[in-house]
Legacy VTK file of the C-alpha trace (Angstrom):
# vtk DataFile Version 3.0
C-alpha trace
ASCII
DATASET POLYDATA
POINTS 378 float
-200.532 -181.998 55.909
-200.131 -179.147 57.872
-196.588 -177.223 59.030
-196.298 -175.569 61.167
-194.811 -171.940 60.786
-192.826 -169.932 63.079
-193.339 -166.542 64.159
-189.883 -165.739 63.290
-189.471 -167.382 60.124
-192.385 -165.044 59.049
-190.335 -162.152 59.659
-187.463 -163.197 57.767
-189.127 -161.610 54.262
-189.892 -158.283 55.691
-186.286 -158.137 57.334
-184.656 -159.355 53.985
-186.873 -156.261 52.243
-185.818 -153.788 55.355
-182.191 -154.298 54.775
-182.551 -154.194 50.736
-184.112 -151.002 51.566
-181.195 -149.950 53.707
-178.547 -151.096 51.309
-180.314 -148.713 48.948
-180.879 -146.136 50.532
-178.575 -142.946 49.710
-179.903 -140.721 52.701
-177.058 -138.039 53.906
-174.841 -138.509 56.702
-176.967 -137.618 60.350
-175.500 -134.312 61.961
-172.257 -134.910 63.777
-172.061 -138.507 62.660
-168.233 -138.753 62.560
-167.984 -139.161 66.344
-170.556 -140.510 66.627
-169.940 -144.558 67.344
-173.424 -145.312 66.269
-172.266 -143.826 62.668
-168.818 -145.768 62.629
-170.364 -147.809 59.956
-172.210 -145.060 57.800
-171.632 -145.350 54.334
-172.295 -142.991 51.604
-173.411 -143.844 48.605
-171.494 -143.781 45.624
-174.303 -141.850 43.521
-174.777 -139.306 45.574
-171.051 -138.228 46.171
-170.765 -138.143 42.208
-173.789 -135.637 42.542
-172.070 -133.600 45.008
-169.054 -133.616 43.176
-171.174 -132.664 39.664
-172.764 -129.624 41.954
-169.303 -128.150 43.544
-167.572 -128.329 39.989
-170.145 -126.649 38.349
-170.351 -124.029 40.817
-166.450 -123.875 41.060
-164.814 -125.576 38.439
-161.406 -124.220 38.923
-160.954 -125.538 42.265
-157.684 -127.533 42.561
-160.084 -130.985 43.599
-161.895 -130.223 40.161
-158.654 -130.423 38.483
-157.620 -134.007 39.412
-161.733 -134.707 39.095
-161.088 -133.694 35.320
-157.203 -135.503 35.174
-158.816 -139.153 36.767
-161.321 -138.533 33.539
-158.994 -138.119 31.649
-156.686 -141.041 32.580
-153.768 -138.449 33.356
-151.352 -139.592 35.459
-153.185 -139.798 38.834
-152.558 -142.368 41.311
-155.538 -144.891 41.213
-156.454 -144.442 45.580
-156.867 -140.616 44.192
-159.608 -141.213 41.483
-162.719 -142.381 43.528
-165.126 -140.515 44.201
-164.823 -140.466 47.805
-160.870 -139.183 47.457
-161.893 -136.800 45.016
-164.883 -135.631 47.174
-162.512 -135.291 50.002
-160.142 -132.933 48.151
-162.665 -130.707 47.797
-164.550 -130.493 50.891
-161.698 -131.497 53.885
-159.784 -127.951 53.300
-160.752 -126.505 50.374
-164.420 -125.654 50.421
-166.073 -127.349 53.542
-168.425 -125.077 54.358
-170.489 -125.372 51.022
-173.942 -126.895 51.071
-172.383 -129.611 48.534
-169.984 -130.802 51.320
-172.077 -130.454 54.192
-172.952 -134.611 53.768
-169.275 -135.383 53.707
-168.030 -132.733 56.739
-170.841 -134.770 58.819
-169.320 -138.040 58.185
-166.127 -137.119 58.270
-165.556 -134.177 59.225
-162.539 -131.545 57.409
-158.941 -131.402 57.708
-159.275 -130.270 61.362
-161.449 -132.612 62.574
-160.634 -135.842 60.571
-158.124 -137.280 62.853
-160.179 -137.760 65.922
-163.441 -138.929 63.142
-164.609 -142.652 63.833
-166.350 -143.583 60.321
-164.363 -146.586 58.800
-165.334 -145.474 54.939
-163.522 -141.867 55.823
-160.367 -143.474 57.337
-160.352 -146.102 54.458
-157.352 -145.423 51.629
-159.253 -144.981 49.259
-160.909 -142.069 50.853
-158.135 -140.111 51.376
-157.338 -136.704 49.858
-154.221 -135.921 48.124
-151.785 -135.304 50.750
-150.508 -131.380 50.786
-153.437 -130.485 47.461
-153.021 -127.029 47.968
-156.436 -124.970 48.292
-157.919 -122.749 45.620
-157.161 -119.501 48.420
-153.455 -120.935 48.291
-152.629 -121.403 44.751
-154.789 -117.715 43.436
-152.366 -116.086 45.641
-149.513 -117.717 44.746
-150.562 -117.376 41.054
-150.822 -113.705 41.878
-147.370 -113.479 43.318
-145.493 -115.280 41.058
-147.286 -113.380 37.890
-146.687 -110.206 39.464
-142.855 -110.884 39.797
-142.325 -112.330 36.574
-144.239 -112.235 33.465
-144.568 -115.818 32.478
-146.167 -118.291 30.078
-148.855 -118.730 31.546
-150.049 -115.898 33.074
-152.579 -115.209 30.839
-154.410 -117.987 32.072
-156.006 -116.509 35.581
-157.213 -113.060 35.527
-156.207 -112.404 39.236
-156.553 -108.750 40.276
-156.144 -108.559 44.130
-153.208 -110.077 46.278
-156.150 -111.152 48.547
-158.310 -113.138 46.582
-159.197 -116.654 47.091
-160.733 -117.804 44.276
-160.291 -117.216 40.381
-162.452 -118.795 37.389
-159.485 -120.463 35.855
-157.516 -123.799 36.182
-155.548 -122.923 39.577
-153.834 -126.211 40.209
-153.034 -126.582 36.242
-151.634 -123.024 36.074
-150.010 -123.068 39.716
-147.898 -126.112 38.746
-147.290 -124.745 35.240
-145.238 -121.800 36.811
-143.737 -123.669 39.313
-142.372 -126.667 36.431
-141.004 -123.303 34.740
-139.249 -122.006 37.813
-139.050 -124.430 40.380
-137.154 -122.336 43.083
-139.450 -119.606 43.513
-140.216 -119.279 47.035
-144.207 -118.958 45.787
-143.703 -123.079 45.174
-143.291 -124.796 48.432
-146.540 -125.789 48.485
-145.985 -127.291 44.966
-143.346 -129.225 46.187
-144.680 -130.467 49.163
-147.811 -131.986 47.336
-145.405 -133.049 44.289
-143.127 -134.715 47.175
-146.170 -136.792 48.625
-147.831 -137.808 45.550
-144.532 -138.285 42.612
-146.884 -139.895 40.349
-148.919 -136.573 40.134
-148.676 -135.158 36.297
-149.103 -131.975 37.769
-144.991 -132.698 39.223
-143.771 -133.463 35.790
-143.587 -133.030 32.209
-145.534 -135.114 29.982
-146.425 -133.010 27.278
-145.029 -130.404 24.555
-146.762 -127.749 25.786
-144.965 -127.482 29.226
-142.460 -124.834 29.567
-138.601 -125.424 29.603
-137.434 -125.271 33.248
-135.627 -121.514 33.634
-132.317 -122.360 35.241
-130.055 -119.644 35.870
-127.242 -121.268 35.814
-124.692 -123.189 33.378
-127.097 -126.929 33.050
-126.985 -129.382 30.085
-130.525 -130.721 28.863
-132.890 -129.711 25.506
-135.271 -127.834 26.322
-134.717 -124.045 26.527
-136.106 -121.087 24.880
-134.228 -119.549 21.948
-134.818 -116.099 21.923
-138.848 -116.499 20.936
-141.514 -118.548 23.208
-141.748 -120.958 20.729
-138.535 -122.035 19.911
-138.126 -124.552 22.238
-135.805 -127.772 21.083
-137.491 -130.631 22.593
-135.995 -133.847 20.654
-132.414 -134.458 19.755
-132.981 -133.476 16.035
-134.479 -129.855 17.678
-131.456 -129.415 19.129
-128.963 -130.801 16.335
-130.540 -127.948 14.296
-131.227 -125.589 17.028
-126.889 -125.844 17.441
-126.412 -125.406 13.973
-128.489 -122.522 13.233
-126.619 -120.602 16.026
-123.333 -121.977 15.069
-123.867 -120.644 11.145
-125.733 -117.132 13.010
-121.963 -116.651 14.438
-119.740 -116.901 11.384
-122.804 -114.587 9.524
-122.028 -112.018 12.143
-118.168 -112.220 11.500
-118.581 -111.978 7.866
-121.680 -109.356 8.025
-118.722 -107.222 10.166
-115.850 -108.183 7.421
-118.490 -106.748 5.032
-118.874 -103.570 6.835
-115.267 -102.598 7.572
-114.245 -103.499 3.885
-117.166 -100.946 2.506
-115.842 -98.411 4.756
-113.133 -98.374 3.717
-113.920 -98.547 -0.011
-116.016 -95.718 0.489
-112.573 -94.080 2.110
-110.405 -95.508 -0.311
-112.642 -93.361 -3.294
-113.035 -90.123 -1.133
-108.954 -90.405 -1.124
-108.281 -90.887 -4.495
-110.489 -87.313 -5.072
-108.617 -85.541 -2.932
-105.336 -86.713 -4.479
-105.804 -85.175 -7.614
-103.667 -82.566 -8.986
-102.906 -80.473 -11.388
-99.391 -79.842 -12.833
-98.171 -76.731 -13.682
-95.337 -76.072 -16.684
-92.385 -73.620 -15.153
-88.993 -72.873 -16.350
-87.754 -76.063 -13.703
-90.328 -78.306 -14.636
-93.466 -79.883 -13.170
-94.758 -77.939 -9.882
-97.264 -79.971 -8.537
-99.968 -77.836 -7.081
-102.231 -78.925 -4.337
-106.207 -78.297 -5.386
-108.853 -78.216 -3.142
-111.439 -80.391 -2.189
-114.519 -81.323 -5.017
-117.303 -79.448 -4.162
-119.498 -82.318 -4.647
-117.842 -84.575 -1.596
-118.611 -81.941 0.732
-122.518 -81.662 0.210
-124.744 -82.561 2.781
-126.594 -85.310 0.315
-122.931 -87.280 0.730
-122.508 -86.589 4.752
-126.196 -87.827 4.896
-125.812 -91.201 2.598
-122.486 -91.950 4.640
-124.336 -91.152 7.785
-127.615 -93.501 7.267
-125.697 -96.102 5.829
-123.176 -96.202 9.387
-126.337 -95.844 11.170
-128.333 -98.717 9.591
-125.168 -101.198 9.653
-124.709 -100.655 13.439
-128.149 -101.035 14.503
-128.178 -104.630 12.519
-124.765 -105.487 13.824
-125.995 -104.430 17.639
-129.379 -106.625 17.151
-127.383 -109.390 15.945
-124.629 -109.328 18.719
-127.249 -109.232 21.501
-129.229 -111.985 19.817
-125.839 -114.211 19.962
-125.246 -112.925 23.743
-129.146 -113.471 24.845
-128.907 -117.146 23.535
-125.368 -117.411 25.532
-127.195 -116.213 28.515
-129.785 -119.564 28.251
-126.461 -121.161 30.548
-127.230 -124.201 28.343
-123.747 -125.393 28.219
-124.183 -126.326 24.247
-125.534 -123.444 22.961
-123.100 -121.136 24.401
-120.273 -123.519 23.136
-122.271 -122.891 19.472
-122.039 -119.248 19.719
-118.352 -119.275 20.873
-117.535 -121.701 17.984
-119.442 -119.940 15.472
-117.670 -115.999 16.374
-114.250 -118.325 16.924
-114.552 -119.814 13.058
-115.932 -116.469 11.463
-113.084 -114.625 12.888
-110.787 -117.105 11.542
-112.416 -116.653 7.800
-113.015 -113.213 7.718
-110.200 -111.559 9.509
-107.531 -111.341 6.934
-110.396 -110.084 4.344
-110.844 -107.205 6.859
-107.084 -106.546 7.987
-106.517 -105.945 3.787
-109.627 -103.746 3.237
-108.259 -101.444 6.519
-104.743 -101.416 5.206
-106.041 -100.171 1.747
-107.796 -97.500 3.227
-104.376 -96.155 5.495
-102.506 -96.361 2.293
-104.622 -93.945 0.536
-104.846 -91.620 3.395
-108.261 -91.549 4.078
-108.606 -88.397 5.700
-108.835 -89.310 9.816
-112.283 -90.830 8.638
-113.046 -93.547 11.316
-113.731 -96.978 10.111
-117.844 -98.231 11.182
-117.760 -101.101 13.245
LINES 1 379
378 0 1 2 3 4 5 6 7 8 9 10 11 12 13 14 15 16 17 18 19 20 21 22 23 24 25 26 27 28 29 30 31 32 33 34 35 36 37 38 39 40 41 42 43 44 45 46 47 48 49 50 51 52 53 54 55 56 57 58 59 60 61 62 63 64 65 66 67 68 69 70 71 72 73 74 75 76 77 78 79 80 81 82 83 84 85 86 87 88 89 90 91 92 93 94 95 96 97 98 99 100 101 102 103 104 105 106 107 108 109 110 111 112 113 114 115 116 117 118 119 120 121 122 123 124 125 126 127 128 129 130 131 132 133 134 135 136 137 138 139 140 141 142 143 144 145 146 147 148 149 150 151 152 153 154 155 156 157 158 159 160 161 162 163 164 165 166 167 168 169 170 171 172 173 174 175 176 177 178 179 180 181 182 183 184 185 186 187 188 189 190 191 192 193 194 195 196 197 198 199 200 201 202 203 204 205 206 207 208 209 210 211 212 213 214 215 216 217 218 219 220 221 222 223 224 225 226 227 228 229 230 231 232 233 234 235 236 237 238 239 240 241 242 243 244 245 246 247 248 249 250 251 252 253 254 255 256 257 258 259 260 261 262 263 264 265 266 267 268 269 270 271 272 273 274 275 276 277 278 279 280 281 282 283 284 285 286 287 288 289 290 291 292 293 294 295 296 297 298 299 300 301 302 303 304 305 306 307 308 309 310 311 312 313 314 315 316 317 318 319 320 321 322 323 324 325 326 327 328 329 330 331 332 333 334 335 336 337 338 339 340 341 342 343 344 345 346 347 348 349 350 351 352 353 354 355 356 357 358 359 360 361 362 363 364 365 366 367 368 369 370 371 372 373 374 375 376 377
C-alpha cells in the first residue's frame, strides 16, 4: 500500500541534522554582535571560553581574573555565580585585558565594562555571567603593590618584583599579594579598591583570613585579639594556647630583667665594696702616745689600666644586654595589644617587688665602705 509522503515531512531529517549542527557548533561571536538584535540569542560555547581562558592565563597568569580562575579550582571560598567560565572569562576580558586576541570573542558578544550596559545578548546579562563586581585590574593592583611596598616594607613584598610606579603588569600573584597587604594594614589609602571589591563580594577569601599564613592585622592602636607579631615575623600567637604562652613568656622576660638589674647593681657594688676595703688599709705606727694611724696610699695594682679596662668592658657589656632587653619589653608594649602590655607591666611590677630590697642592701654596703665617688652601673 502506498503513503503518501509530504514534501515537508521530508525535510524534517535534514532540519533536525541542521540544528544538531548548530547546537554544536562553537563558532566565535560575529563582529559587533552585542547590539546587534539578530545576536540577542548568541551563545558561546562552554569549550571554547575554557580555551580562551587556558590561552590568557598562560600568557598572563598573574592577572587578578587568573587568581579567582585558580581559587574556583581550588574550591576557595568563591561565590558559586563567580566560578563559571563565562564569569571568570568576563573578569578578565570586561576591564582587565579586553583588547587581547583571547577576548576578542567575548568583547563581540558582550562587549567590556564600557559598553556592557547598553549590550543586548541574554547569556552576557545572565548572573552567572557576571564579573566580580569592583575586581580590581592587574594595572590597578601592580601600582598599588608598588605604593604600598615602597612605603612600608612588608610581608609580602617579596612576592612581586615591581620596579616602576608606572607599570601595569607584574609576573606574580597581584590579587593574592594586593589583598595580602591590605588584610595586614587595612587603612592604607593604597586599599580602597580592596575594600570596595571585598564590600561587594564578602564571601571573597581574598577579604578574610582563612589560613595561618595570613599576616596579623597592624593596628596602631590599643585592640584586644591574638594575633600579633612578637618581636620576630614568626612569632605570631594564633590559638588561645599561643597566646597563654606567648603572655607568660613576656610576663617571666619582665621579672628576668628586674633580677638581671638586681644582679648588676649588687656586683657593682661588690666590686666597690673590695676596691674600699684596699684603700682602707693602714699601717700603725708605735710613738711615745700610742698608735698613730697613718694614711697609705693607694695599691699600685688597683690603679693599672688592666683593672680600669676589666671594670670598663664588664659596665659596657651589662648595659648593652640590659638596653636590648628593655627595648625588647617596650617594642612588645608598643604591639597596643591590650594583654601583652598588661604582661610586661606585671612582669617589671613583680620583679621590682622581688628584687628591690636585694638591690637597696647591695647599694647601702657599698656607701658604708666609702666606695670612692665610683658610680653604681645601671
Amino acid at each position: 500500500m502506498h503513503v503518501p509522503t509530504s514534501p515537508a515531512l521530508l525535510l524534517l531529517p535534514l532540519l533536525g541534522l541542521t540544528v544538531v549542527h548548530a547546537q554544536s557548533s562553537c563558532s566565535p561571536a560575529p563582529a559587533g554582535c552585542s547590539a546587534l538584535p539578530s545576536c540577542a540569542a548568541f551563545r558561546a560555547c562552554d569549550s571554547t571560553i575554557s580555551a580562551s581562558l587556558t590561552s590568557l592565563c598562560t600568557q598572563m597568569d598573574g592577572m587578578p581574573g587568573c587568581s579567582i580562575r585558580k581559587a574556583c579550582d581550588e574550591n576557595d571560598h568563591i561565590p558559586d555565580p563567580y566560578c563559571t567560565p563565562m564569569s571568570l572569562l568576563a573578569n578578565i576580558c570586561s576591564a582587565d585585558m579586553p583588547t587581547m586576541a583571547d577576548c576578542r570573542s567575548y568583547v563581540q558578544q558582550c562587549g567590556n565594562a564600557t559598553t556592557a550596559a547598553n549590550g543586548l545578548n541574554t547569556q552576557c546579562k545572565e548572573p552567572a555571567s557576571q564579573p566580580i563586581p569592583a575586581l580590581p585590574t592587574s594595572k590597578t593592583t601592580t601600582q598599588h603593590i608598588y605604593s604600598i611596598c615602597t612605603e612600608m616594607a612588608m610581608p609580602g613584598c617579596e612576592r612581586c618584583t615591581i620596579t616602576s610606579p608606572t607599570a601595569t603588569y607584574a609576573s606574580c600573584d597581584l590579587l593574592d599579594t594586593y589583598s595580602l597587604l591590605c588584610k595586614a594594614m587595612p587603612d592604607m589609602a593604597q586599599c580602597a579598591d580592596w575594600k570596595a571589591m571585598c564590600a561587594a563580594t564578602p564571601g571573597l577569601s581574598y577579604c578574610s583570613s582563612h589560613s595561618h599564613d595570613d599576616p596579623p592585622v597592624m593596628q596602631m592602636f590599643f585592640h584586644t585579639g591574638l594575633a600579633d607579631y612578637v618581636l620576630f615575623q614568626k612569632w605570631v600567637p594564633r590559638t588561645p594556647l599561643q597566646y597563654a604562652g606567648t603572655w607568660l613568656v613576656i610576663f617571666l622576660f619582665g621579672i628576668l630583667y628586674e633580677g638581671w638589674n638586681a644582679w648588676i647593681a649588687t656586683s657593682e657594688a661588690n666590686l666597690l665594696s673590695r676596691t674600699a676595703k684596699h684603700h682602707d688599709t693602714t699601717t700603725a705606727k708605735t710613738s711615745k702616745n700610742g698608735l698613730i694611724p697613718i694614711t697609705p696610699s693607694p695599691p699600685r695594682a688597683l690603679t693599672t689600666w688592666t683593672i680600669r679596662f676589666k671594670r670598663g668592658l664588664f659596665r659596657a657589656m651589662a648595659k648593652a644586654i640590659t638596653v636590648t632587653a628593655a627595648y625588647f619589653l617596650m617594642l612588645v608594649a608598643m604591639t597596643f595589644n591590650v594583654g601583652l602590655f598588661i604582661a610586661v607591666v606585671a612582669g617589671l611590677a613583680v620583679g621590682s617587688a622581688i628584687f628591690t630590697e636585694w638591690t637597696r642592701a647591695a647599694v647601702k654596703a657599698a656607701v658604708l665602705n666609702e666606695a670612692n665617688s665610683d658610680e653604681l652601673c645601671c
